[in-house]
C-alpha positions as CSV (number, residue, x, y, z in Angstrom):
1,X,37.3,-31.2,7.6
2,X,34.4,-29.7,9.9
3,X,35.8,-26.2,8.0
4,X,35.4,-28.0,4.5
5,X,31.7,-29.1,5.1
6,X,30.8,-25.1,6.3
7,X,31.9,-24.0,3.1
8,X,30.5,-26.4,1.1
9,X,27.2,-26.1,3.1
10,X,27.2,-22.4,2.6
11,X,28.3,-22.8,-1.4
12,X,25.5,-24.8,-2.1
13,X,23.1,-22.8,0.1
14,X,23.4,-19.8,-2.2
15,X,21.6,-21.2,-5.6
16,X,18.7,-21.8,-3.1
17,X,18.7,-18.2,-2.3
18,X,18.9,-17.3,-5.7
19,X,16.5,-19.3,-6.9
20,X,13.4,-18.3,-4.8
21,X,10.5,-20.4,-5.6
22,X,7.0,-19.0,-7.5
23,X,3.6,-19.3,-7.5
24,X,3.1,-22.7,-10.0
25,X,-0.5,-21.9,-10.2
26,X,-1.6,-17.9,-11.3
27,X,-4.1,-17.2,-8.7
28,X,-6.0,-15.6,-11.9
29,X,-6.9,-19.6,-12.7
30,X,-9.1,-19.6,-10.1
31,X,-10.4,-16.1,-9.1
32,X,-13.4,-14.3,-11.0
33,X,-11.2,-12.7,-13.9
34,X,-11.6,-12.3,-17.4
35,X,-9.3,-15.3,-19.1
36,X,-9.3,-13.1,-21.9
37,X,-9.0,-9.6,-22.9
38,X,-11.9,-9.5,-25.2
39,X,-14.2,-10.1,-21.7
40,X,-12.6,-6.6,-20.1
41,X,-14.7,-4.0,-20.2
42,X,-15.0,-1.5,-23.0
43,X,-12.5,1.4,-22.2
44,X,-14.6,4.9,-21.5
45,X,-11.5,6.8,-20.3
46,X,-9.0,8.2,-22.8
47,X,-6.3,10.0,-21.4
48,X,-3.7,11.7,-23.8
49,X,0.3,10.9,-22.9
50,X,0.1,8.0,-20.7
51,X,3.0,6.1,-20.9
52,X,3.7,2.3,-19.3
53,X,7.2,0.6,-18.4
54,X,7.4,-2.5,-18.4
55,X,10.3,-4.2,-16.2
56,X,11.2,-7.8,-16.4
57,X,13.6,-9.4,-13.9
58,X,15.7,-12.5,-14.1
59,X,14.0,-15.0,-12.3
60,X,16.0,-18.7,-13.3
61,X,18.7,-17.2,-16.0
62,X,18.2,-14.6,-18.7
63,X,16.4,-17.2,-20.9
64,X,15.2,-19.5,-18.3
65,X,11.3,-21.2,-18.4
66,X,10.6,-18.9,-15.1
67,X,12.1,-15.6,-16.8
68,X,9.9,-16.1,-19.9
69,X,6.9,-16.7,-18.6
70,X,7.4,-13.6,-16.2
71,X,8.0,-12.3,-19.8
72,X,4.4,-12.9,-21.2
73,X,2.6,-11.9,-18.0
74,X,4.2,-8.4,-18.9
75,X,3.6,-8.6,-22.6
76,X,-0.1,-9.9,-22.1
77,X,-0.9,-6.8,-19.6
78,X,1.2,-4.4,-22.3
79,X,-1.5,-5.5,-24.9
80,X,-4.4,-4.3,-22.4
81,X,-3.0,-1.2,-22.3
82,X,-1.8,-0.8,-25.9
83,X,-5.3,-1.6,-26.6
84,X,-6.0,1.7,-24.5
85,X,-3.8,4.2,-25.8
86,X,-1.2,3.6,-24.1
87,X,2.5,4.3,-25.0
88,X,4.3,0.7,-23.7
89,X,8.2,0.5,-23.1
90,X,9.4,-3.2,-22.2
91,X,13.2,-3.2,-19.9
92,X,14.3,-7.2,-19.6
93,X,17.3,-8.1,-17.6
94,X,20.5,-7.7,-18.1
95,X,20.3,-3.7,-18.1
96,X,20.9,-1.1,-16.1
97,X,19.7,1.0,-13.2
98,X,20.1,3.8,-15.2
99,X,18.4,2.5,-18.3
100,X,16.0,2.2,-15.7
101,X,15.4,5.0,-14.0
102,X,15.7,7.1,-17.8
103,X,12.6,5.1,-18.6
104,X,10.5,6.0,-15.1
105,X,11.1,9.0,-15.5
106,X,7.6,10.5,-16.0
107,X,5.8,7.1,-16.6
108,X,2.4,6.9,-15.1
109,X,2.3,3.1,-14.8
110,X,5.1,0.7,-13.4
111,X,5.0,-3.0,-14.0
112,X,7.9,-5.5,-12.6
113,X,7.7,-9.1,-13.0
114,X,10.5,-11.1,-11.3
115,X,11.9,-11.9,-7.6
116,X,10.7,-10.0,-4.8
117,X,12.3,-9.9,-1.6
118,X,12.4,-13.5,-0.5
119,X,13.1,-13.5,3.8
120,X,11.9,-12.2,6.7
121,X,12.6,-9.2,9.3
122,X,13.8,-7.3,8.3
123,X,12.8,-7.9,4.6
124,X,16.6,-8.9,2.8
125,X,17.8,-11.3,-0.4
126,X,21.5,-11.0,-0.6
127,X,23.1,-8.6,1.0
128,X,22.1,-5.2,1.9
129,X,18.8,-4.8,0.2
130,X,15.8,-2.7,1.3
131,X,12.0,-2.9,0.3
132,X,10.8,-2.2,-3.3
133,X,13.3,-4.4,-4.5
134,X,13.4,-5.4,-7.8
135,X,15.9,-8.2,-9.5
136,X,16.0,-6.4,-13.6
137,X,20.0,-7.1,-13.0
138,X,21.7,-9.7,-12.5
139,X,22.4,-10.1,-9.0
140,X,21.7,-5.9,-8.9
141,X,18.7,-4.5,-7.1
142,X,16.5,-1.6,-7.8
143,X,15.7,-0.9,-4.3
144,X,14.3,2.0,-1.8
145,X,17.0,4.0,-2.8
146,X,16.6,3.8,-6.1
147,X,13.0,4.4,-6.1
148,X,14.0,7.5,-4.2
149,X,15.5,9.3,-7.6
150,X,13.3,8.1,-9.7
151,X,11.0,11.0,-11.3
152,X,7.5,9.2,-12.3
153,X,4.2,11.2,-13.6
154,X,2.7,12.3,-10.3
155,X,0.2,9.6,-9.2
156,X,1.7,6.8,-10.9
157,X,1.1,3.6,-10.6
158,X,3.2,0.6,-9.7
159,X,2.5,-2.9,-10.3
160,X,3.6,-5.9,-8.8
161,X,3.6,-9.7,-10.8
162,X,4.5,-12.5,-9.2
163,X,7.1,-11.1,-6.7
164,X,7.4,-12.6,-3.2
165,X,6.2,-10.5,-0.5
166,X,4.6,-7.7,-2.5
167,X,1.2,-9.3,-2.0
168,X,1.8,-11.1,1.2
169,X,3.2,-14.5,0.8
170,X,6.3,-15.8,-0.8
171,X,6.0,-18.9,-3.3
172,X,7.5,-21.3,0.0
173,X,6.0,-19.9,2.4
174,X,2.5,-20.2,2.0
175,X,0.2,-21.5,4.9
176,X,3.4,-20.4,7.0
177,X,2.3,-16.9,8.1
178,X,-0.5,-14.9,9.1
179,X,-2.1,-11.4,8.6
180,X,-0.9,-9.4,10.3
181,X,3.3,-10.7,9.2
182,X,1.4,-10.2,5.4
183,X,0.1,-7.1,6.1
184,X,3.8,-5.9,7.2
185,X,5.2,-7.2,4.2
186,X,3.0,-5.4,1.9
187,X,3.3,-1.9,3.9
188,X,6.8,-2.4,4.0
189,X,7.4,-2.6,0.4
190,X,4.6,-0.2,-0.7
191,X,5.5,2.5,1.2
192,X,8.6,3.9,-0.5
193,X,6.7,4.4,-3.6
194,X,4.4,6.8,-1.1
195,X,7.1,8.6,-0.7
196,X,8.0,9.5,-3.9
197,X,4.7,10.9,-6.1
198,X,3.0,7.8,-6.7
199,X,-0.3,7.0,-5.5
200,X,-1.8,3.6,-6.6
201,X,0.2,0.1,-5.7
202,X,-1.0,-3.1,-6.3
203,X,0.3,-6.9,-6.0
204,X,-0.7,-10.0,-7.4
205,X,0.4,-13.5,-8.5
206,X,-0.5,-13.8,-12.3
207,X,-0.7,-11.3,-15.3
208,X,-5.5,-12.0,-15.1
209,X,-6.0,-9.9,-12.4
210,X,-3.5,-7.2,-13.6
211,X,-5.3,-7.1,-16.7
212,X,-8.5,-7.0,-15.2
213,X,-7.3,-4.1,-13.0
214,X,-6.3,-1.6,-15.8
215,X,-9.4,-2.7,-17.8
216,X,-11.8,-2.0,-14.6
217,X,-9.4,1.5,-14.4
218,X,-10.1,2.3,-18.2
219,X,-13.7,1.4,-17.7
220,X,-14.0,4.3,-14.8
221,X,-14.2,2.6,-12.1
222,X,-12.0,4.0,-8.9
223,X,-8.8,2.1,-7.9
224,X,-10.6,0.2,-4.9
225,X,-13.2,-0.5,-6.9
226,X,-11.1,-2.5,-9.8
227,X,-9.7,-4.3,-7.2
228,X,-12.4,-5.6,-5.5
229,X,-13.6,-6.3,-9.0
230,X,-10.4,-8.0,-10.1
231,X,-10.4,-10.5,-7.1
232,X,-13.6,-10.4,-5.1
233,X,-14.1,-8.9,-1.6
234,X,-15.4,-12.0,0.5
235,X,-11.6,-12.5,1.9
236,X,-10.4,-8.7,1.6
237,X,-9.3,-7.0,4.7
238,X,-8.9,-3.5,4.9
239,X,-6.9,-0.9,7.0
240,X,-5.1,1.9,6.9
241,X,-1.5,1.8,5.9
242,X,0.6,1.9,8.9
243,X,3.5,3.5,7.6
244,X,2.3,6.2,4.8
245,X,-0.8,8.4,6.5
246,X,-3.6,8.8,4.4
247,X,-3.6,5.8,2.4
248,X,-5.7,2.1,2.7
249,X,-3.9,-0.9,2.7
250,X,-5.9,-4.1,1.2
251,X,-4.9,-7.7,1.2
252,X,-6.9,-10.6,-0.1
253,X,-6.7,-14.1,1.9
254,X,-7.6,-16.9,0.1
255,X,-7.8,-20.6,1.6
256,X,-5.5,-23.1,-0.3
257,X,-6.3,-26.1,1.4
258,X,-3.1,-26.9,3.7
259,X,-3.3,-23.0,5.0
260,X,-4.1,-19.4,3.7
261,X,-2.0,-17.7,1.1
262,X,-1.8,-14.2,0.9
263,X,-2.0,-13.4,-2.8
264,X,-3.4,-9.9,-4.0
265,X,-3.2,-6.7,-2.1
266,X,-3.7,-2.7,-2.6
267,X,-2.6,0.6,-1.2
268,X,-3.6,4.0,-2.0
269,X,-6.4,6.1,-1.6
270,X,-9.6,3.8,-3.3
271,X,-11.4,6.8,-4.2
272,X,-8.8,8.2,-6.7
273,X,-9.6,7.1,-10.4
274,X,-7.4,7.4,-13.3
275,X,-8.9,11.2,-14.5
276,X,-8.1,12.3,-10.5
277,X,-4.8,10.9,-10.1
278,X,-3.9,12.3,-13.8
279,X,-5.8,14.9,-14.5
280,X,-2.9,17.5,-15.2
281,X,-2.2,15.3,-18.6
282,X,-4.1,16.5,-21.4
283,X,-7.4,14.9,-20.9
284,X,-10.7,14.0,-22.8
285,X,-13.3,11.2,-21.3
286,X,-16.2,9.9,-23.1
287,X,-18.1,9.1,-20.9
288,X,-16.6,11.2,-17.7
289,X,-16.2,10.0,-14.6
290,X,-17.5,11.6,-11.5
291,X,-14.6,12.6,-9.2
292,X,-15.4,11.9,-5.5
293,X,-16.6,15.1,-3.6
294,X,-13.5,14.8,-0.9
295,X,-11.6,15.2,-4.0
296,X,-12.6,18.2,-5.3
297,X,-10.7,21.4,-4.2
298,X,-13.1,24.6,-3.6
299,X,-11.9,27.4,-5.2
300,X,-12.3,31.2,-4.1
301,X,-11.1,34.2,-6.7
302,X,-10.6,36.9,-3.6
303,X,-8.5,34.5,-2.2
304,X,-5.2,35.5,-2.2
305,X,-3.0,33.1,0.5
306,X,-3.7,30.0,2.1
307,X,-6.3,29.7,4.7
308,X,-5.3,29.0,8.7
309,X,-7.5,27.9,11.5
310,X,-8.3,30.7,13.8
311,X,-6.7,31.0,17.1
312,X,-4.7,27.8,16.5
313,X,-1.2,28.3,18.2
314,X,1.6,29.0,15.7
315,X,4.5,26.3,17.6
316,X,7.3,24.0,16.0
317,X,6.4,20.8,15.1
318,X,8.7,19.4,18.2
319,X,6.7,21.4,20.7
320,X,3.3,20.2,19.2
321,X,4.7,16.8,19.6
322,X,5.7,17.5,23.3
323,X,2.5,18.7,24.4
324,X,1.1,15.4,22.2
325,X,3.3,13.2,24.9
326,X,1.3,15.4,27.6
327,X,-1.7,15.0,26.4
328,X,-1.5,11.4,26.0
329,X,-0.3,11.1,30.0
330,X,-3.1,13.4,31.0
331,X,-5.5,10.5,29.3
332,X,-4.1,8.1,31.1
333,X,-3.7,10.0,34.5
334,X,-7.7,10.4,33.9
335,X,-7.0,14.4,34.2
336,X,-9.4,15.3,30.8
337,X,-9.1,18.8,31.9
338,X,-5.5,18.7,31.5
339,X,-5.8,16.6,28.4
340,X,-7.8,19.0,26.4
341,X,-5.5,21.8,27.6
342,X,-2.8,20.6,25.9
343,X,-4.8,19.8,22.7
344,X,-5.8,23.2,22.7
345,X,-2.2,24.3,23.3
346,X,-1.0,22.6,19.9
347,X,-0.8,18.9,20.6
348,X,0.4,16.7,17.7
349,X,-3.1,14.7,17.7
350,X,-0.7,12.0,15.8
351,X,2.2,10.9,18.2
352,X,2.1,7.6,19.5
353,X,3.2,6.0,22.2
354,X,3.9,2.4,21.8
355,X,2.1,2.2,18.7
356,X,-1.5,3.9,20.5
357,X,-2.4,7.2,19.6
358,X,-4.0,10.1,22.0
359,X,-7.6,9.2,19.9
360,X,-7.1,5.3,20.7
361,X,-6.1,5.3,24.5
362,X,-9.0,8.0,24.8
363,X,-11.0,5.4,23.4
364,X,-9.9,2.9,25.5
365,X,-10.3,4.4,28.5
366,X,-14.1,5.8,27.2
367,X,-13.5,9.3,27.3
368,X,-16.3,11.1,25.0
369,X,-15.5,14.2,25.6
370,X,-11.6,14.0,24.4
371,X,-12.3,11.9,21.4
372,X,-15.1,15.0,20.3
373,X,-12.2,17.4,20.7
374,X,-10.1,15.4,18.9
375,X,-12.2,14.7,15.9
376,X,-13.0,18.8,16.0
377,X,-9.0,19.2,15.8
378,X,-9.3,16.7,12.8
379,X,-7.1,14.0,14.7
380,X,-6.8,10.8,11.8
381,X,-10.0,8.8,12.8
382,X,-8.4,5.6,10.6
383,X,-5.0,5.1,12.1
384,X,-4.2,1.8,13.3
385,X,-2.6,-0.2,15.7
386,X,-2.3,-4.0,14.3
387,X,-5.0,-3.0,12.4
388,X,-6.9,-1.9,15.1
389,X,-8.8,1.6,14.7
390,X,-10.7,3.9,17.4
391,X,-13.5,2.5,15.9
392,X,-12.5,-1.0,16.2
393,X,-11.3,-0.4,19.5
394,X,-14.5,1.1,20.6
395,X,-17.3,-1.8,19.2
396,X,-14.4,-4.5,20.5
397,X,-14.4,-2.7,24.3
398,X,-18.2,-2.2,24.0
399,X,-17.8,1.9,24.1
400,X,-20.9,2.4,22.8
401,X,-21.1,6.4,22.8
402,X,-17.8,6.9,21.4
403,X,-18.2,4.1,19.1
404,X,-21.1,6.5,17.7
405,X,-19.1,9.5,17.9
406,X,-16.8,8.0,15.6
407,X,-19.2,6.8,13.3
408,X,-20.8,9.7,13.1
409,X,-17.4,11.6,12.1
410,X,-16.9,9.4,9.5
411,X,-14.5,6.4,10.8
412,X,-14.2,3.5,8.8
413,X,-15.3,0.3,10.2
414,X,-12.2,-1.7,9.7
415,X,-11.9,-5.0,9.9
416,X,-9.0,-5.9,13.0
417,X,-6.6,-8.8,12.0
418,X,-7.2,-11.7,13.7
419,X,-6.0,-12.3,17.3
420,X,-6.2,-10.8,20.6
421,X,-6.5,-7.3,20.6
422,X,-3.7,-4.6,21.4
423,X,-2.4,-4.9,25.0
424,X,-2.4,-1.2,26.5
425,X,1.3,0.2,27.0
426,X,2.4,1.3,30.4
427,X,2.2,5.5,31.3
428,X,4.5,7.7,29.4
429,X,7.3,8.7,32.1
């Protein structure tokens, strides 16, 4: 009998599964969007060739209420970007991983609407799945690996409706977690897409701010900028993305009452604009956009191979990361003599060691004269422990000259999550 009421237990567990809950709400009801596509801006930026896919995912049957509506969020953002030029294809489950990935293939903009990953740590659904799941088959993910082979424009652009975790929360979990389990969700399933060419990703939980997005885009404004436009910056907290170097990682945290929800978020570089991330398609602009200086690559005729640092030790990456690890026990061993010797010898300025870097526990324990070598060796000001950087280290431990050292280089002023701050490892054996 006791054997009976497991099975039944687990039988009737599995529709819940399968059935993860959704937003009821759009969070585009109540955040300063356009309700309609006629209040987007006019387009200035016409790029020849683009192409959109657009994948819907089974949600509650292939003709459920849910799976519809997930439906019309897609068809109301393909409209937006029809409007633009754009060439739109529209995938709707049942089909085919292959059918899938044929269809990617050299898109520059990705939308999915459906189930995202609904459980925690690691991320899973049913069964073996890994992050950047999407449900456009019945009971059959397009996951990591998936996203692996797949052969986008470079720089595409992947977009997120509805799906738990992709922005933060899922749909029964909200006022259940806090930033930094939401920030962990979102760099989790971002960062595959970072691996493979593309390099804008955003999340949200209704089809308004994904229009407003690729209208703000169209209207030449930079990818950080359309989403701050699309959803407001007063609860937006910014970091680097812990996972894929050299990209930001936004979240919005709004207040619904019986706790926060976690419902729009961001990663790539917020600089980049459509004509930067594109700009090998066949391209004509109206009213041009200005391309950020730090994106603009010099160029010199007489060159003829690529430039190297003079004097800078030619080692393998393993014995750059070894003298890295003795650097970072020189810091702590308060030997900055040593510390800079091995900096000088090769180090890896971007080991860790429990999570801190040779820039942060320099920080930490206020050594000026290491964190000015290290920013000479070009050491990444922004990375982040927790979303703690130098920087944030520095003003939080009252290290006033190397708080201005780092300002000075050019280190952002992140905000920390909430909570205490990073407690310092123990010395490197």
């Amino acid at each position: 009998m006791r054997k009976l009421i497991i099975i039944l237990s687990f039988l009737l567990a599995v529709p819940v599964l399968a059935q993860q809950r959704h937003p009821r709400k759009p969070v585009g009801v109540v955040s300063p969007t356009p309700a309609k596509r006629s209040d987007l801006p006019p387009a200035t930026v016409k790029i020849q060739g683009l192409r959109a896919v657009m994948l819907g995912g089974n949600v509650d049957g292939p003709n459920g209420n849910d799976t519809v509506s997930y439906r019309d969020y897609l068809k109301r953002v393909a409209k937006v970007l029809e409007d633009r030029g754009v060439t739109v294809q529209e995938i709707y489950s049942p089909t085919s991983a292959e059918n899938i990935r044929s269809a990617v293939k050299g898109a520059h903009f990705i939308f999915y609407a459906g189930h995202g990953i609904g459980s925690s740590d690691p991320p899973s659904y049913i069964g073996k799945v890994s992050p950047a799941g999407m449900l456009v088959v019945d009971k059959v993910w397009s996951d990591e690996d998936d996203v692996k082979k797949w052969e986008p424009a470079p720089g595409a652009i992947v977009f997120y409706l509805g799906a738990c975790f992709t922005a933060g929360n899922s749909g029964d979990d909200i006022g259940k977690i806090q930033d930094a389990e939401a920030k962990r969700r979102v760099s989790a399933y971002s960062a595959p897409f970072f691996r493979n060419k593309f390099g804008g990703y955003y999340a949200a939980w209704s089809d308004y701010q994904a229009q407003s997005v690729m209208g703000q885009l169209f209207a030449g404004k930079t990818l950080g900028e359309a989403y701050a436009l699309s959803g407001g910056e007063k609860d937006v907290f910014k970091s680097a993305h812990p996972l894929v170097a050299g990209n930001d990682l936004w979240y919005h945290r709004s207040n619904r009452g019986g706790g926060y929800a976690f419902d729009f978020s961001f990663v790539g570089k917020p600089s980049s604009t459509l004509v930067s991330l594109f700009k090998s398609s066949n391209t004509t602009d109206t009213n041009p956009t200005t391309i950020p200086e730090d994106q603009i690559q010099p160029t010199n005729p007489n060159q003829t191979e690529p430039e190297t640092e003079p004097n800078k030790p030619q080692i393998s990456a393993e014995q750059a990361r070894e003298f890295g690890m003795l650097m970072i026990a020189a810091i702590y061993d308060g030997n900055d003599g040593e510390a800079l010797q091995h900096l000088k010898a090769g180090a890896d300025t971007s080991v860790r060691h429990s999570g801190w870097t040779p820039l942060m526990l320099a920080t930490y324990y206020d050594r000026p004269a290491i964190v000015q070598a290290l920013i000479k060796a070009k050491a990444d000001l922004n990375a982040n422990l927790d979303g703690w950087t130098a920087l944030a280290l520095a003003n939080a431990y009252n290290k006033t000259a190397i708080a201005q050292l780092l300002q000075k280089a050019g280190a952002r002023t992140d905000r920390a999550l909430p909570g205490n701050k990073p407690g310092l490892p123990s010395r490197p054996k």
